[in-house]
ZAMARGU-4260 file (C-alpha; in steps of 0.2 Angstrom, whole numbers, plus 5000, padded with zeros to 4 digits):
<rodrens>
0) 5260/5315/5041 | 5266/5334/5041 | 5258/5345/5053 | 5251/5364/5047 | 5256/5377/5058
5) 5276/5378/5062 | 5278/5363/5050 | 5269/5368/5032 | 5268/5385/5040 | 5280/5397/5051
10) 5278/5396/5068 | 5263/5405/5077 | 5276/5407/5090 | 5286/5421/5081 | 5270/5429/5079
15) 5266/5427/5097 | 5281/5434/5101 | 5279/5450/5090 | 5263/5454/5099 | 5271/5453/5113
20) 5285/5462/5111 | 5272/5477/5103 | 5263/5477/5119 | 5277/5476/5133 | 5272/5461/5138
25) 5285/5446/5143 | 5289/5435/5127 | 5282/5418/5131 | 5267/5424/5140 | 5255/5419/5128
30) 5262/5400/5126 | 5261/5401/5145 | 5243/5403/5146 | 5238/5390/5132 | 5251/5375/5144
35) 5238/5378/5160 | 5224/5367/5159 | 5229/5362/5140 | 5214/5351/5141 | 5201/5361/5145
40) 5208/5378/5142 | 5199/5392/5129 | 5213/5383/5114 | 5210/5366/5117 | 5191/5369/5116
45) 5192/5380/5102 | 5201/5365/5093 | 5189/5352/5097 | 5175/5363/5090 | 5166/5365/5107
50) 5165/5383/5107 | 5166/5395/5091 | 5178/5413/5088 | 5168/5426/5100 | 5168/5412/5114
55) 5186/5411/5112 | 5190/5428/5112 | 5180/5428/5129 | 5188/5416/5137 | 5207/5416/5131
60) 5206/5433/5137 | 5199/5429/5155 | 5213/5415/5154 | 5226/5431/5153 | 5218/5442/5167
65) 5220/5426/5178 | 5240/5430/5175 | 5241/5446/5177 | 5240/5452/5157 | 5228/5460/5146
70) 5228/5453/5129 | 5217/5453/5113 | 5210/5436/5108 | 5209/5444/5091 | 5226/5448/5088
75) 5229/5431/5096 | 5220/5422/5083 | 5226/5433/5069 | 5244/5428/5072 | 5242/5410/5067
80) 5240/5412/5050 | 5258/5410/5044 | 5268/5411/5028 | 5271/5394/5015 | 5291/5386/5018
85) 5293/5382/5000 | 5304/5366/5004 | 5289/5359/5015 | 5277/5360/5002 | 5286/5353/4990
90) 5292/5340/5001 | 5273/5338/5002 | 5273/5338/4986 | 5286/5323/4982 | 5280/5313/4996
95) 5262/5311/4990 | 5268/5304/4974 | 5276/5287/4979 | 5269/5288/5000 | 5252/5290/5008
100) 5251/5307/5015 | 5242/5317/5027 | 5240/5334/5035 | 5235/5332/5053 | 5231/5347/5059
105) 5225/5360/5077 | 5213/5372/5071 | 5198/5381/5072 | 5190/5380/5058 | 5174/5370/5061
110) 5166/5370/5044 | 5182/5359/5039 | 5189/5374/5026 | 5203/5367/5024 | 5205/5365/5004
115) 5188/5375/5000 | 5191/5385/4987 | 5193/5403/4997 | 5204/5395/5009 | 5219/5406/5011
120) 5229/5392/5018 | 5228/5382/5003 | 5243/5386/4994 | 5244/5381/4974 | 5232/5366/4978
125) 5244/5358/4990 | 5227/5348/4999 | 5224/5342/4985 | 5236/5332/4980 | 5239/5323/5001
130) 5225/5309/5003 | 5221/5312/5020 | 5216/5330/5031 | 5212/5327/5047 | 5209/5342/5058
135) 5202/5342/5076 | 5190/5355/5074 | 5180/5345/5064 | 5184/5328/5071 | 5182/5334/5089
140) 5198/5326/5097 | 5215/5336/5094 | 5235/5333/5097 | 5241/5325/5107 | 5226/5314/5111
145) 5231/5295/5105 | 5214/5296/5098 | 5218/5308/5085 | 5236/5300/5076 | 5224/5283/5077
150) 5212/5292/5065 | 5224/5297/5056 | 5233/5280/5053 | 5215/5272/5048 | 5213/5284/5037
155) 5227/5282/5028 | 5229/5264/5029 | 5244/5261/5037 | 5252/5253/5054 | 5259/5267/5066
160) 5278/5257/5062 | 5276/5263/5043 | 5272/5282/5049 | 5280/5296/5050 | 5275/5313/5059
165) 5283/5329/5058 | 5278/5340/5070 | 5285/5357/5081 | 5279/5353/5097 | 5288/5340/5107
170) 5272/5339/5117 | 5264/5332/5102 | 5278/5319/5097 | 5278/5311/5113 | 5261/5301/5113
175) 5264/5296/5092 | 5281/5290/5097 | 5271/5279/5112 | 5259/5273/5098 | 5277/5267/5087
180) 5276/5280/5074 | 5293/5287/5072 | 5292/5306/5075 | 5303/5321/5069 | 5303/5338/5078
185) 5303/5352/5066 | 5316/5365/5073 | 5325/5368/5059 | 5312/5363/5042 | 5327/5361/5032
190) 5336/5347/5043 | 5319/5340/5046 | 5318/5338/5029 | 5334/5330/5027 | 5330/5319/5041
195) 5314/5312/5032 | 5323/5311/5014 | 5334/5298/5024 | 5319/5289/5033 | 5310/5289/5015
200) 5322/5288/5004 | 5317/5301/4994 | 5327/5320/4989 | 5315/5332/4998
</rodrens>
């Protein structure tokens, strides 16, 4: 199960911090505001599909006067869309010919675009060849709700002792590992990927 964002993807992060920088703002600020209330805060909601882009912008950027900052929601949401790592989508690639595979995904996209045919995020068919997508925006729970990496097991067929997740967020590991799928944090993709050739046995 490969994550999108910071796994398939760069990290929104760096963006983050670009922005941040751009504006004379401290770097971090931005992961700051999306840690309080993680729940119920303007991302979470926006990943569950309970409020839409405008109401996002509206209440991420309230979320940043409570801090002290002004920030665009806008400029926020434009930095997630992040640049293909080669290595990970073929790794993808080789994993969905002899394993079932997934992309569990955050996002914000409620009409579940993932894989349409416009989708910019869609690089050379890669969601075409995984057998299963499952993003919160359209299944209304997210990471790291239990709820969402059982989904995503049925879905797939397989006991969370057969699973693998791949995933940047420690945050997000935490409850898989509780559920017994073995996890691995994607700091450096490349040793991830070594990591998960070893757990598979496959060259990725």
């Amino acid at each position: 199960m490969f994550d999108f964002g910071g796994v398939v993807t760069t990290s929104p992060f760096d963006a983050f911090a670009e922005y941040e920088v751009r504006l004379g703002v401290e770097v971090g600020t931005i992961r700051s505001i999306n840690a309080r209330r993680p729940d119920a805060n303007a991302w979470a909601r926006l990943e569950r599909g309970e409020i839409d882009l405008a109401g996002f912008v509206d209440a991420f950027e309230a979320e940043a006067r409570e801090v002290g900052v002004e920030l665009s929601g806008e400029e926020v949401l434009a930095c997630l869309v992040g640049r293909p790592r080669p290595r990970v989508v073929e790794a993808v690639r080789r994993c969905s010919e002899h394993l079932a595979t997934a992309i569990v995904t955050n996002n914000f996209r409620p009409a579940g675009a993932l894989g349409s045919p416009s989708d910019p995020f869609d690089f050379a068919g890669l969601l075409d060849v995984v057998d299963v997508v499952v993003e919160s925006s359209v299944e209304g729970v997210r990471k790291p709700e239990p709820a969402f990496y059982l989904l995503a097991l049925e879905r797939l067929g397989v006991e969370p002792g057969a699973a693998v997740l791949l995933d940047d967020l420690g945050v997000n590991l935490k409850p898989a590992r509780a559920l017994g799928i073995t996890t691995i944090k994607v700091v450096d993709p490349d040793e991830a990927l070594d990591e998960l050739g070893v757990l598979v046995g496959l060259s990725l």
